[in-house]
N, C-alpha and C positions, 0 to 999 in steps of 0.2 A: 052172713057171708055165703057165697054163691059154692057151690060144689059141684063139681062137673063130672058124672060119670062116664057120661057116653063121647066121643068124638061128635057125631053128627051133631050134635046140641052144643057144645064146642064152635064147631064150626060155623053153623047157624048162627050163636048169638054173635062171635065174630065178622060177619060178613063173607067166609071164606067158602068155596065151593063143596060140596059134602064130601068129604072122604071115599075115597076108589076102596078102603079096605076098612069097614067098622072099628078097625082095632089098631090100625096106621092112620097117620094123616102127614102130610111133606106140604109146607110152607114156604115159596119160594115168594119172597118180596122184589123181583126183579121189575125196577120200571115202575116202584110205585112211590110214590114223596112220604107217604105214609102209611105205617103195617098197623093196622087199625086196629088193636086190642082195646077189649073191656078194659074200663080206669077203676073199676073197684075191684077192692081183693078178693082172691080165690083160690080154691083148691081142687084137685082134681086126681083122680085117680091113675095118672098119666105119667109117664117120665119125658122129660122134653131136652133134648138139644138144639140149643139154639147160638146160631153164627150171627154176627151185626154188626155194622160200621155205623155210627149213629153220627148225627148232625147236633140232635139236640134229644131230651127225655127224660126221663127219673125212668130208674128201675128200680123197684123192690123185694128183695127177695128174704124172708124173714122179715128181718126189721131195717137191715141193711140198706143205705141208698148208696146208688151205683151208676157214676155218669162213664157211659162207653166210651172214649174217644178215639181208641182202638179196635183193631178188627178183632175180634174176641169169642170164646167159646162159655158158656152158660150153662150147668146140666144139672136140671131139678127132678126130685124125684116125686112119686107119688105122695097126696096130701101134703104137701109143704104147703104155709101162704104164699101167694103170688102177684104182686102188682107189678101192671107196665102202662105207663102214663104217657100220652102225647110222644109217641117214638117215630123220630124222624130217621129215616136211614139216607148216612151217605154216600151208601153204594150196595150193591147185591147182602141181601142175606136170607135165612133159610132157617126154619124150627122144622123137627120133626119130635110129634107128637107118640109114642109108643105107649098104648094101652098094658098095666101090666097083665092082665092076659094073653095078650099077645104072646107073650114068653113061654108061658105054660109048658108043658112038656120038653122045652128047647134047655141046652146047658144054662143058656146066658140068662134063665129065672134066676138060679144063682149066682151066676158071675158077677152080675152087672151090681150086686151087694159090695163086691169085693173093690168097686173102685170108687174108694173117697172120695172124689172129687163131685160126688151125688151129694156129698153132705157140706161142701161149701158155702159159703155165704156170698152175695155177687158181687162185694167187692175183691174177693179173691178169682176172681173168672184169668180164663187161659187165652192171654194175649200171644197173636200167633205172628211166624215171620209170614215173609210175604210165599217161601219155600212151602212152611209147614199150612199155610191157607190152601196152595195151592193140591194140596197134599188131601186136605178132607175137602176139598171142593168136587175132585175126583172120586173120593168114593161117594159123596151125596149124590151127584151125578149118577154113578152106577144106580144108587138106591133107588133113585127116580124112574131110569128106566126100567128098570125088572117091577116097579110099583106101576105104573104104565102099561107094562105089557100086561097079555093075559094069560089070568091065574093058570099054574099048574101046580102037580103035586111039589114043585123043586122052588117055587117063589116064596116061601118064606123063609127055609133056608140059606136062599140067595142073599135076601134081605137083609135077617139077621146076623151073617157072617158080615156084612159089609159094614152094619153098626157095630160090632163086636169090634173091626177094623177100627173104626172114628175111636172108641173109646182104648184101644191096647195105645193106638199113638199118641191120643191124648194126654195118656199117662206117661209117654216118655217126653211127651212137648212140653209138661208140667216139671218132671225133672230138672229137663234142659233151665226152666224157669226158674227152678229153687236156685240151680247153680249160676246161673245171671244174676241173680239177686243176693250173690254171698253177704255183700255190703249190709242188705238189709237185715236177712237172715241173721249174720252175726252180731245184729246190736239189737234182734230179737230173743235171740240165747243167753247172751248179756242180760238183759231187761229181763227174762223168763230166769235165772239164778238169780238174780237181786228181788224179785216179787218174792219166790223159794223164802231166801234169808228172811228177807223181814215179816214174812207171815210168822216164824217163829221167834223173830226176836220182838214183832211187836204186840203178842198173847194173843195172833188172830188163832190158834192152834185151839189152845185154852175153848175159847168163845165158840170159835165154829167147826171144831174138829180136824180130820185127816182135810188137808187142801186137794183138791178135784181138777181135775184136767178143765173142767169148762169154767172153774174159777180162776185159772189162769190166763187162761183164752179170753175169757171175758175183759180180764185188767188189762190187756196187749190189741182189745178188739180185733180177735182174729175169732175162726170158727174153730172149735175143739180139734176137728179133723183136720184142717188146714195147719195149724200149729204144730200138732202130734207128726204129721208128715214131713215140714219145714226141718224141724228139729231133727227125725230119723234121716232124715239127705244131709244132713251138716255136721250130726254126733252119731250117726248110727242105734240111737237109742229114741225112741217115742216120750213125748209127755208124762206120762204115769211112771214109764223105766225111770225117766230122772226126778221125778217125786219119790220114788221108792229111794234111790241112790240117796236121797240128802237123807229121807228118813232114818236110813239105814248109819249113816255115817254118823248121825244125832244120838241115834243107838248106843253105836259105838263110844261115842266121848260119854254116854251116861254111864254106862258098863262100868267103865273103866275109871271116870271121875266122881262113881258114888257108889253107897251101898244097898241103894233102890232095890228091891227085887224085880226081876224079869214083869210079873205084872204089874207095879207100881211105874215100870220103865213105857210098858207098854199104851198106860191110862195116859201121863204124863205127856206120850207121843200123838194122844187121839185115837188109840186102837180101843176101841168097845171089846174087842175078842183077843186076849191074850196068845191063844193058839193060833190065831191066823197073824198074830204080830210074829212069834216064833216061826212058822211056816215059811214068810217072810224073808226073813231074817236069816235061816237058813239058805233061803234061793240066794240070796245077793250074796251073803258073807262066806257061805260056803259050811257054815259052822253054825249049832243053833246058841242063842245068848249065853246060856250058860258054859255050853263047852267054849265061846267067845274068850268069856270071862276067867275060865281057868287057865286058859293058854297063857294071857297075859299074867295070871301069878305066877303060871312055872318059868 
C-alpha cells in the first residue's frame, strides 16, 4: 500500500499542480468531469477535508463504501486507508490537504484531536444545507486567497483560523444532523439497549468479557466515535457512560439478589480487576458495593 509523505509526491502522482505551500495543498475540481485520484488504497501523513457533489464513484474510507449523492463534507485524518474510485463530480468541489506539521507550534496541533468527526467512517460524512455549503464555501475561498497571495509572517495564521473555522461549524452542522435524524437516532438507542441486554442474557459477557464501545458500534455498523457522539446529542451520556450504567445496574440486582462477594460479583460481570469494578461502582452509584449492600439491609 502506497504512503504519501510529502504533498508534492501527492500531487504529482495525482496529476494536480505542485503545492504553493509544501505542507498545504487546496484542490478545487471546478470545471472538471473528473477529480482524478489514485484507485488504489493509501495512506498518508495528511489530514484532508474534502466537499463533493458526486455523479457517480465508490469511496472508501476504512472499510466503508460510501456513494455521495449529496453535497457533503469528508474529514480524514493522518494514516487512515483511503480509496477514491472513478469520482465523478456533479458540481464544484474542493479537498484541502493539511500536512500534520503544518500545525506544529499552532493551538489547532491539538485542537483538531478534539473533533470526532476525524474518526468517522464515510458513510457518516456531514451532509450540508444549501445555507451551511454556502457557509464553508466562503471560508475555503478566504483560504484560497491568503494560500494565493504572498507569504508573510501573518499567512499561516490566517490560514489556519479559517480551517479552525470549517471545522468549529462543522461540529455544529453535525449537531444540527444528529437532531434531523432523531428518528434515526432513536431506533439506534433502542437497537444500542437491546444489543446491551442480550450480550448478557446470551453468555456473550461469560465468553468475551466487559462489552467495548467498538463492539457495539460494529453490531449497529456505525464508527465507535460516530455512535458514542449520536448517543451523547440524544441521552447526554456516551457509549461507554451507558455500558457502565447497565453494568452497574447488573451490579446492583446481583448485590442485592445473592450472596456473591463483591469479587465473585465482579468476575461474574467481566471485571479482571475487582478494584477498578469497585472504583466504578462507586462513580455511578455513588456508594462502593458493599456499603451498596448494607444500605439495602438497614
Amino acid at each position: 500500500m502506497k504512503h504519501f509523505k510529502s504533498l508534492s509526491e501527492f500531487n504529482r502522482q495525482n496529476g494536480f499542480p505542485p503545492p504553493e505551500n509544501p505542507l498545504l495543498s487546496l484542490v478545487e475540481c471546478k470545471g472538471l468531469d473528473t477529480c482524478s485520484l489514485i484507485r488504489e488504497e493509501f495512506t498518508s501523513d495528511f489530514y484532508a477535508i474534502m466537499f463533493k457533489k458526486m455523479k457517480s464513484g465508490v469511496v472508501l474510507y476504512g472499510r466503508t463504501k460510501y456513494d455521495h449523492d449529496n453535497g457533503s463534507l469528508s474529514f480524514i485524518k493522518p494514516r487512515q486507508i483511503i480509496q477514491l474510485d472513478n469520482i465523478e463530480l456533479e458540481e464544484n468541489g474542493f479537498i484541502i490537504y493539511i500536512h500534520e506539521d503544518y500545525l506544529n507550534g499552532h493551538s489547532l496541533h491539538s485542537e483538531i484531536k478534539k473533533y470526532g468527526f476525524f474518526e468517522y467512517e464515510a458513510n457518516e460524512a456531514l451532509h450540508l444545507s444549501a445555507r451551511e455549503e454556502q457557509i464553508i464555501w466562503d471560508l475555503f475561498f478566504r483560504i484560497q486567497a491568503e494560500y494565493n497571495n504572498t507569504t508573510d509572517e501573518y499567512s499561516r495564521d490566517i490560514i489556519l483560523t479559517h480551517i479552525d473555522s470549517i471545522l468549529k461549524y462543522s461540529q455544529r452542522f453535525y449537531k444540527r444532523q444528529f437532531i434531523n435524524r432523531t428518528q434515526l437516532s432513536g431506533k439506534t438507542i433502542s437497537k444500542f439497549n437491546e444489543l446491551l441486554s442480550s450480550y448478557f442474557e446470551d453468555g456473550q459477557l461469560k465468553e468475551n468479557g466487559l462489552p467495548t464501545v467498538k463492539t457495539m458500534a460494529d453490531s449497529l455498523n456505525l464508527s465507535p466515535r460516530y455512535l458514542s457522539d449520536m448517543l451523547r446529542q440524544e441521552t447526554g451520556k456516551t457509549a461507554i457512560d451507558l455500558i457502565h450504567i447497565h453494568l452497574i445496574t447488573e451490579a446492583k440486582h446481583m448485590l442485592q439478589a445473592s450472596e456473591n462477594t463483591v469479587a465473585e460479583i465482579a468476575y461474574h460481570l467481566g471485571f479482571e480487576n475487582p478494584p477498578y469494578f469497585t472504583r466504578l461502582f462507586k462513580k455511578e452509584a455513588g456508594l462502593t458495593p458493599n456499603e451498596y449492600r448494607k444500605q439495602l439491609l438497614n
